[in-house]
C-alpha positions, 0 to 999 in steps of 0.5 A, spaced: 535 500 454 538 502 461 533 501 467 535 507 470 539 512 465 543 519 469 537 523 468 533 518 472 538 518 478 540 525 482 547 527 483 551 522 487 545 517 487 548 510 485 544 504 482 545 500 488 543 505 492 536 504 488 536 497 488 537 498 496 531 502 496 527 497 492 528 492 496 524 495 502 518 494 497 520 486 496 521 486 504 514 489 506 510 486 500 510 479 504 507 482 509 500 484 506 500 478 501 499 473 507 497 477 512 492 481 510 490 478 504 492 470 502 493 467 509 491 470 516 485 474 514 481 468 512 485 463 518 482 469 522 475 469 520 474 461 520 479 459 526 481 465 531 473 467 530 470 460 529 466 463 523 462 466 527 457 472 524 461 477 527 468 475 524 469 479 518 466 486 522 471 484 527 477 483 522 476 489 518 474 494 525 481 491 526 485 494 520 481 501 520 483 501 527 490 501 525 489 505 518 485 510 524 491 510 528 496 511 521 492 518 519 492 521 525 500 521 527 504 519 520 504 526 519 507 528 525 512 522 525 514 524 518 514 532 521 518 530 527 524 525 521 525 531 517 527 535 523 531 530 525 533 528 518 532 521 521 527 518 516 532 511 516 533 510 524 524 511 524 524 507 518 529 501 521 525 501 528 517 501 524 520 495 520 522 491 527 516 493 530 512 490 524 516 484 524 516 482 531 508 484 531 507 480 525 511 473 529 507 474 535 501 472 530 503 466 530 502 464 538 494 466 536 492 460 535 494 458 542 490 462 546 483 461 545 477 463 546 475 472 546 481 473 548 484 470 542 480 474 538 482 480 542 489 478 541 489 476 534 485 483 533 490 488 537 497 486 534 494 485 527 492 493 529 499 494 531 502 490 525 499 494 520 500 500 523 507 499 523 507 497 516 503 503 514 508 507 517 515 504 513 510 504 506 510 512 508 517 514 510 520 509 503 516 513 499 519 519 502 525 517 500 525 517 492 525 524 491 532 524 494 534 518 489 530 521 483 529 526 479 523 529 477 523 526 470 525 520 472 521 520 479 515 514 474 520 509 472 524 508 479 517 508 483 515 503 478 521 499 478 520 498 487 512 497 486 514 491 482 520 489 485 516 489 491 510 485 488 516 479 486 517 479 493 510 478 495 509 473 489 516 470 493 513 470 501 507 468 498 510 461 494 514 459 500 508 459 504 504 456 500 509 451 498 510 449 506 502 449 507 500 444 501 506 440 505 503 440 512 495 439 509 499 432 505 501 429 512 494 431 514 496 437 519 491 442 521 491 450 520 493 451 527 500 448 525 501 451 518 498 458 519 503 460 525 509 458 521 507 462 514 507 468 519 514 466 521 516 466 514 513 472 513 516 476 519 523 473 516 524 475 509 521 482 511 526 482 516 532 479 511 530 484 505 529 490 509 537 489 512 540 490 504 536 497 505 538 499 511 545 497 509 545 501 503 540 506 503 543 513 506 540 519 509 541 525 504 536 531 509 539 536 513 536 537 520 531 542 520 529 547 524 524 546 531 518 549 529 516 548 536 509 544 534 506 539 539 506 532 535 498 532 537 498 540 533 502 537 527 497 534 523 493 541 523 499 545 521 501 540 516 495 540 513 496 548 514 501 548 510 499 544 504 493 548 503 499 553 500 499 547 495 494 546 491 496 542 485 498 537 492 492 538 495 488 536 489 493 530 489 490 528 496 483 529 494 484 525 488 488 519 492 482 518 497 477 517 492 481 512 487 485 508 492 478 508 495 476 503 489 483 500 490 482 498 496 476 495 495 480 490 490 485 488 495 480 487 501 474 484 497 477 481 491 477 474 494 471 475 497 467 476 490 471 470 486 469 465 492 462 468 493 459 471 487 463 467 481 464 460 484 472 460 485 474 455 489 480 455 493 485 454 489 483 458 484 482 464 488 490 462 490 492 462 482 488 468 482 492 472 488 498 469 483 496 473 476 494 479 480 501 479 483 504 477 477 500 482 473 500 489 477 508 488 477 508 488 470 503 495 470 508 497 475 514 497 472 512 497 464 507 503 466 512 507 471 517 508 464 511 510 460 509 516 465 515 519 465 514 520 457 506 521 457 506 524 464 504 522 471 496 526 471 495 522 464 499 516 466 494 516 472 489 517 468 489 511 464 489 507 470 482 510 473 479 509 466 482 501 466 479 501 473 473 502 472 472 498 466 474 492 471 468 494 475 464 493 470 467 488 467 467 483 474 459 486 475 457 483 469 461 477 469 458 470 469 462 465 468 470 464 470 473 468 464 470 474 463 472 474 471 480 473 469 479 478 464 477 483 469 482 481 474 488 482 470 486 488 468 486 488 475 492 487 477 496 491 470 492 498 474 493 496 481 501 497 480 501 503 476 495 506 480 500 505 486 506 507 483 503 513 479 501 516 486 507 516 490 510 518 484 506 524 483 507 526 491 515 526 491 514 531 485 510 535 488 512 535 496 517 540 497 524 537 498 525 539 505 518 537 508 518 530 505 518 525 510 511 530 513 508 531 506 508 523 504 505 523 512 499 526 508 499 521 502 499 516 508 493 520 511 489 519 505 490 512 502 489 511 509 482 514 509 482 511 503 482 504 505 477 505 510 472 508 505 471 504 501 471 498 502 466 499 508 462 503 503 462 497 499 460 493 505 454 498 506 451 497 499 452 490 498 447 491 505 442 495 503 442 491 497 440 485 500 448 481 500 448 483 492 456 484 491 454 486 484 451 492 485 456 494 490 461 492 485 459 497 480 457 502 485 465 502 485 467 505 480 463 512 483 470 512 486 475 511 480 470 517 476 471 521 482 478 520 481 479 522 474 475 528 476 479 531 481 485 529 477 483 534 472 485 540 475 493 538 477 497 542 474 504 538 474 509 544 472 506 548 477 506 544 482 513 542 481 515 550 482 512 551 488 515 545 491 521 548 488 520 554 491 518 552 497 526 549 497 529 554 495 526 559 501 528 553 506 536 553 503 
């Protein structure tokens, strides 16, 4: 079977312009599997930080400052690129931002002291924040390449391309670190070069996208709204929407619980099961591994059974994975869970950018995915601080936090029952028909 049949691409989109997209996922993927979640989150606590008490909250203040700065302005961004039809040239320049942003990482460990820490925590801001907006503008590419019944499959084949491209960027990395440690060398040599192989390959990757992804939207009329009013009136114009607007809602609370498995995940294995490091690395590896296979074989699978059903499996896996990771006691019940993890985190993922190109109108792409944005955004300072306020009040137990968790993905799974995907893809296409 083909991997994508005609119906699956639009009139005029050829593969290699698909394989191009796809290769934006395979770029920024690097980005978030060292920096964010493999090598420099812990080289920050341990070493910018100097393992101080106060190291975590510094780290994760500094990733919800930027996820605070990408839900206030990519709405605008994205109202301003479908004007201009000017998705790719924002694209290129929030890709170069976050690659040089990501190589100026590696002169932290050069600059010691609070203001190294202060350093360290600004261009982590900014480097996020770029790549957040480059995730939102590729995804409003895909309902220019795909039609709708065939919108799962291609989302789903760029999420898990993009997770080969992080399990890449990070086997490089990986490979240079065990090198360094056998000949004795210290994290303040090996981390600064893992950043660099980070910025390099996402630089390199994204350039096949830029070569062969095309800008299909007209320009559209000035609506004459100031950048700051964009975000209200969007929102304005959402509400218009509903099966949309459930969408979002929907978003914030399971991406919320997904969150928490991307920021928190290590964190469980080390301090709850016992993992040592190696381990938690093997682990990143299955969950890499695993969430590409959810992504691409899921992303088939909901263009027969539908996005909303889809979707709707991979919050019930979920929340078996939160139960599972609580009552777990040993290793292998744990490595059950974080495959499962990893099967639900590709296709959850996938299912939702899916879901929001066929319900955003064609001619406000850029500026609808500007509110995806928003609310995985929102999501991403939700829950995990909310699993930090639990496993507090809980007196440090990460189990009662853990299973708190799935709150988040019942939630999910309750404001996906009113999504209405016919209706909704008919509004979207008549708001379509009435910009033409």
């Amino acid at each position: 079977m083909p991997l994508f049949p005609s119906s699956a691409l639009r009139p005029g989109v050829r593969k290699r312009e698909v394989l191009a997209w796809a290769m934006y996922d395979f770029a920024n993927s690097g980005y978030t599997t060292v920096v964010i979640t493999a090598v420099y989150a812990a080289y920050f606590v341990g070493g910018i930080a100097g393992g101080a008490p106060w190291a975590t909250l510094a780290w994760t203040s500094a990733l919800s400052l930027s996820y605070a700065v990408v839900m206030l302005t990519m709405p605008a961004i994205g109202a301003w690129a479908d004007r201009r039809a000017a998705k790719k040239r924002v694209l290129m320049l929030s890709t170069a931002a976050c690659v040089l942003s990501t190589a100026a990482l590696a002169l932290t460990p050069t600059v010691h002291g609070a203001a190294g820490v202060a350093v360290a925590m600004l261009l982590v801001a900014v480097s996020n924040t770029f790549y957040s907006y480059g995730e939102s503008l590729t995804g409003a590419f895909l309902p220019e390449l795909a039609t709708s019944e065939g919108m799962g499959k291609v989302s789903g084949w760029g999420w898990a391309f993009g997770y080969v491209g992080g399990m890449l960027t990070l086997g490089l990395c990986l490979g240079y670190v065990l090198w360094a440690q056998a000949r004795g060398l210290p994290a303040a040599h090996f981390v600064p070069v893992t950043l660099l192989v980070t910025a390099g390959v996402y630089a390199l990757a994204a350039s096949a996208t830029f070569a062969g992804l095309s800008e299909r939207a007209q320009p559209q009329p000035d609506r004459g709204i100031g950048a700051w009013r964009q975000l209200r009136h969007t929102f304005a114009q959402a509400q218009q929407y509903r099966d949309f607007m459930w969408l979002l809602a929907c978003t914030v609370c399971y991406q919320g619980g997904v969150a928490v498995a991307i920021a928190l995940a290590a964190i469980y294995a080390e301090q709850v099961i016992g993992f040592k490091t190696q381990e938690t690395m093997a682990l990143i590896f299955v969950l890499n591994i695993a969430a590409a296979a959810g992504a691409f074989g899921l992303g088939y699978l909901q263009d027969r059974l539908g996005h909303r059903p889809t979707l709707a499996i991979t919050l019930v896996a979920w929340i078996a994975v939160c139960v599972l990771a609580a009552l777990a006691q040993g290793k292998g019940l744990f490595w059950v869970a974080a495959t499962i993890a990893g099967l639900a985190m590709g296709a959850s993922q996938s299912a939702g950018r899916a879901m929001t190109g066929v319900l955003a109108p064609q001619a406000q792409l850029a500026e609808f995915f500007g509110l995806w944005t928003f609310a995985t955004r929102l999501a991403s300072i939700v829950g995990p601080l909310s699993y930090g306020a639990i496993t507090w009040a809980a007196g440090g137990n990460q189990r009662v936090a853990i299973m708190a968790t799935t709150v988040l993905f019942v939630g999910g799974l309750v404001l996906l029952l009113p999504i209405d995907m016919r209706r909704g893809r008919a509004a979207a296409l008549g708001a379509s028909g009435r910009a033409q």
